[in-house]
N, C-alpha and C positions, 0 to 999 in steps of 0.2 A: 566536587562540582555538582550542582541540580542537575536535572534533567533537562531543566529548560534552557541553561545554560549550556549544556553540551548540544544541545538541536540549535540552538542562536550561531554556535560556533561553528557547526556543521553545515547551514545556512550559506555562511559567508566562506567556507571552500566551495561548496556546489558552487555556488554563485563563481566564482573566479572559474572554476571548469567548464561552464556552462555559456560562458558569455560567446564564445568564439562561432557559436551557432545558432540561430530560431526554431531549427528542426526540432518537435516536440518529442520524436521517439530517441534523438540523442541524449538527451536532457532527462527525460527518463531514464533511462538505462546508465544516463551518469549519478544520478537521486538515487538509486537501485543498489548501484554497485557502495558509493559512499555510505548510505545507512545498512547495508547489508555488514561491511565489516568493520564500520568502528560505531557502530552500535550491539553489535554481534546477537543479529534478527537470529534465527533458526529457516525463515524464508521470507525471501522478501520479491516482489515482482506485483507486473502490473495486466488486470484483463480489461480487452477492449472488447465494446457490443459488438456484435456481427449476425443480424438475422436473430435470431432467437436465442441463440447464445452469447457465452462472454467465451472470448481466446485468448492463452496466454500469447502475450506477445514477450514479454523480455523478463527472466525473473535471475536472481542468484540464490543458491541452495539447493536440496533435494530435486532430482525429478518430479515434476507439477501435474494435476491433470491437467488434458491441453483442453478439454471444454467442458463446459458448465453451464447446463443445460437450463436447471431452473432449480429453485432454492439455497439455501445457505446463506453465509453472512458475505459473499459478495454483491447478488441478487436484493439480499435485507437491504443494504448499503445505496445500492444501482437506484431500486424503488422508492427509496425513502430519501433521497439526495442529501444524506447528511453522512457524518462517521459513525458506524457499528464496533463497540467494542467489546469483545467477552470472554471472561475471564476464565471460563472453560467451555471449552468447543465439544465438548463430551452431552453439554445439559443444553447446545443449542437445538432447537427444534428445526429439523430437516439439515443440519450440519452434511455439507460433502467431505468426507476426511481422503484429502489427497495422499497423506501423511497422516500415520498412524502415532509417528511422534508430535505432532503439531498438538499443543494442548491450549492455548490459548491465542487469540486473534486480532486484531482492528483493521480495519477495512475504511477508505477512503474513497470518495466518491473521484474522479477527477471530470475538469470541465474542461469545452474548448473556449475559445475568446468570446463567446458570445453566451456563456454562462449554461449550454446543453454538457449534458453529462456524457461523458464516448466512455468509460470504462473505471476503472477503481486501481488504488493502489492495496495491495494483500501484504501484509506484515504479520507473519506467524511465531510464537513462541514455543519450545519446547517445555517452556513451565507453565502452568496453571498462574492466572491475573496477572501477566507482564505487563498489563497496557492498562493505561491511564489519561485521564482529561489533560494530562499535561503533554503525556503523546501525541493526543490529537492536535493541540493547540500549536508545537512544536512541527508536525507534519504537515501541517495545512500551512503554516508560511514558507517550510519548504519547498511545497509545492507550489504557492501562490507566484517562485520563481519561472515556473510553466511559460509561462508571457509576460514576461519583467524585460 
């Protein structure tokens, strides 16, 4: 099965889990929990802005750091409102390694209904170039279920 196929079909379980609420940090943490094990992330979770930082608010995997103060690829992500993806967190410039096994990343921007950005989704790999254009494309309609 593609890739893209397996995120279409993971889609449409979020979706059936997700419908029972509008609360957006449920729905996260249900998108979290679902790609975290049958995508089998190495970490998956999400930080929200707060004052000058970003805080985790919900992740599954490793212990996280809980704040992120300024640079890295969720910051890259935050500032540039689009997905950052890199195939080794090793050659990012100002990389925060939460995790010393984290070796590769993609980071998503997320929006509220009115198209402002409050935080990102963080997707880490334990190998070098997991993530891909087909990732992002698969993630962002996942996520597009936010306010579906």
């Amino acid at each position: 099965m593609s890739k893209l196929a397996k995120y279409a079909r993971l889609r449409e379980q979020i979706r059936a889990y997700i419908q029972t609420t509008d609360d957006v940090w449920a729905r996260l943490a249900t998108i979290e929990a679902v790609l975290h094990h049958k995508m089998r992330f190495f970490w998956t979770g999400v930080y929200v802005l707060s004052g000058d930082s970003l805080i985790v608010r919900s992740y599954q995997g490793p212990v996280a750091c809980q704040r992120l103060r300024d640079g890295g690829v969720c910051w890259s992500a935050i500032r540039g409102g689009d997905a950052v993806i890199v195939g080794n967190v090793a050659e990012f410039p100002g990389h925060i390694a939460c995790n010393p096994a984290s070796r590769s990343e993609i980071v998503i921007p997320l929006r509220d209904r009115e198209g402002r950005v409050f935080g990102c989704l963080d997707i880490d790999s334990d190998r070098l170039d997991a993530f891909d254009k087909d990732d992002e494309k698969g993630l962002k309609e996942i996520l597009s279920l936010l306010h579906a």
